[in-house]
C-alpha positions as CSV (number, residue, x, y, z in Angstrom):
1,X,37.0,73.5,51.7
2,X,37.2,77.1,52.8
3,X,40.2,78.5,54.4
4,X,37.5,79.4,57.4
5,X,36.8,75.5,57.6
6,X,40.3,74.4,57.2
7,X,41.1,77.0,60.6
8,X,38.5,75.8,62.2
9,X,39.5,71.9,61.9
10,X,43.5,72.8,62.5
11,X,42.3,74.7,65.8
12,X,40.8,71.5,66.6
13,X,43.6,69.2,65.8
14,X,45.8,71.3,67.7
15,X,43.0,71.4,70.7
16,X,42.6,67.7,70.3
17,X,46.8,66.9,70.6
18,X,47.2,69.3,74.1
19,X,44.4,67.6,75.7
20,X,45.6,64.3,74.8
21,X,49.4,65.3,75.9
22,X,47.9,66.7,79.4
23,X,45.9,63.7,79.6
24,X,48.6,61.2,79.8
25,X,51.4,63.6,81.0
26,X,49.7,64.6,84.0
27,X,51.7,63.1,87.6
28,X,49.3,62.0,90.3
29,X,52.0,62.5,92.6
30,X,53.6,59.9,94.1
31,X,53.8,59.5,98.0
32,X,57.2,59.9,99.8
33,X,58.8,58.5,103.0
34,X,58.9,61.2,106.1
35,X,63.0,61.4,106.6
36,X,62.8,62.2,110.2
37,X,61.1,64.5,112.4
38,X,61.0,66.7,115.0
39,X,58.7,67.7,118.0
40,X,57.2,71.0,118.7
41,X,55.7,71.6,122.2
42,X,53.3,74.8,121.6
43,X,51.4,74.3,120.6
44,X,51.3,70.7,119.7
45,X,53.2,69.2,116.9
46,X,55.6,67.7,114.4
47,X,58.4,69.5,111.9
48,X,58.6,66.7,109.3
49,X,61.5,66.6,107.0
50,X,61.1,65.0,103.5
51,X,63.7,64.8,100.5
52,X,61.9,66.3,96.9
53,X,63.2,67.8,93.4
54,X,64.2,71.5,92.8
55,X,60.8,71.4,91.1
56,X,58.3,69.6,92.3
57,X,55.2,70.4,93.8
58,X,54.6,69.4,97.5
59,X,51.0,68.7,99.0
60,X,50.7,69.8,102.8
61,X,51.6,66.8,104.5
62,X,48.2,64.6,105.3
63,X,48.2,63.4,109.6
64,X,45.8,60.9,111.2
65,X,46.4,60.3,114.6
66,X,45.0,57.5,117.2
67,X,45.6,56.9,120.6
68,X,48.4,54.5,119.6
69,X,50.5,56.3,116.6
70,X,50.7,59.5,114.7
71,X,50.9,58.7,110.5
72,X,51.6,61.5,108.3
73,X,51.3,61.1,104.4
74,X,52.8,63.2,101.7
75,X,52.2,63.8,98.4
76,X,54.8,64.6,95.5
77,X,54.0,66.0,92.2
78,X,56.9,65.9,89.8
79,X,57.1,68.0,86.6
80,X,57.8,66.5,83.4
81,X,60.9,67.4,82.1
82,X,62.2,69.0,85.2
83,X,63.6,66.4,86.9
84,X,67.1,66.3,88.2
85,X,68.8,63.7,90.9
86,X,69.5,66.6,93.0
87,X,67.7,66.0,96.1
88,X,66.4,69.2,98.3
89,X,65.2,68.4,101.7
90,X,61.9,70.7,102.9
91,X,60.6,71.2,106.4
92,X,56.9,71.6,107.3
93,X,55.0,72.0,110.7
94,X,52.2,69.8,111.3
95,X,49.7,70.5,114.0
96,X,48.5,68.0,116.3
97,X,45.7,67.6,118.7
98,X,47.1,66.6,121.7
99,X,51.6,66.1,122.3
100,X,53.0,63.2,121.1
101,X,52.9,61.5,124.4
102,X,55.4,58.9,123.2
103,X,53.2,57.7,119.9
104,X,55.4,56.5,117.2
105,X,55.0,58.7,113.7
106,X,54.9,56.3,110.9
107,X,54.7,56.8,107.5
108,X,52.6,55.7,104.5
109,X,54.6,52.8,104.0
110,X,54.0,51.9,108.2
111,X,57.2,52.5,108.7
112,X,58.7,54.2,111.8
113,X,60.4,57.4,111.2
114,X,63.3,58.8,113.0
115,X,63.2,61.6,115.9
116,X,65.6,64.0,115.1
């Protein structure tokens, strides 16, 4: 074998292990509770609270309302490695399209969360 050949097939060893390793260490994310919540009047909406790692990546917070409830969903990607049991908590605004009017917000699990 040539030392071109043998290049060629370590290059794709090497390219062969990495996509291997970011195929079964890749995080869906995993969805977290909604701590608590507050109301904002104007324009319309909720600043949800959630608890996350130093690290992690944080999807903007999913909401479905109906005429009955107000659900918000949140995603949580956590890196490998990076992990900690520190716990950072991290505000976001979510807009919605009419006040609250009294709905309960609930989160993914269908639980009710906490006005704050």
């Amino acid at each position: 074998m040539t030392v071109r050949k043998s290049l060629v097939v370590v290059v794709a060893l090497v390219a062969a292990a990495a996509g291997l390793i970011w195929y079964f260490d890749r995080d869906p994310g995993h969805l977290v509770r909604v701590d608590w919540y507050r109301v904002v009047d104007s324009p319309p909406g909720l600043v949800i609270t959630i608890s996350a790692g130093k690290h992690d990546r944080i999807e903007d917070p999913v909401v479905r309302e109906t005429d009955s409830q107000v659900t918000v969903t949140v995603r949580v990607h956590s890196p490998s490695g990076t992990g900690t049991l520190e716990g950072y908590l991290y505000d976001f605004t979510v807009p919605l399209s009419r006040p609250l009017d009294g709905r309960p917000v609930i989160d993914f699990r269908g639980n009710v969360v906490r006005q704050r």
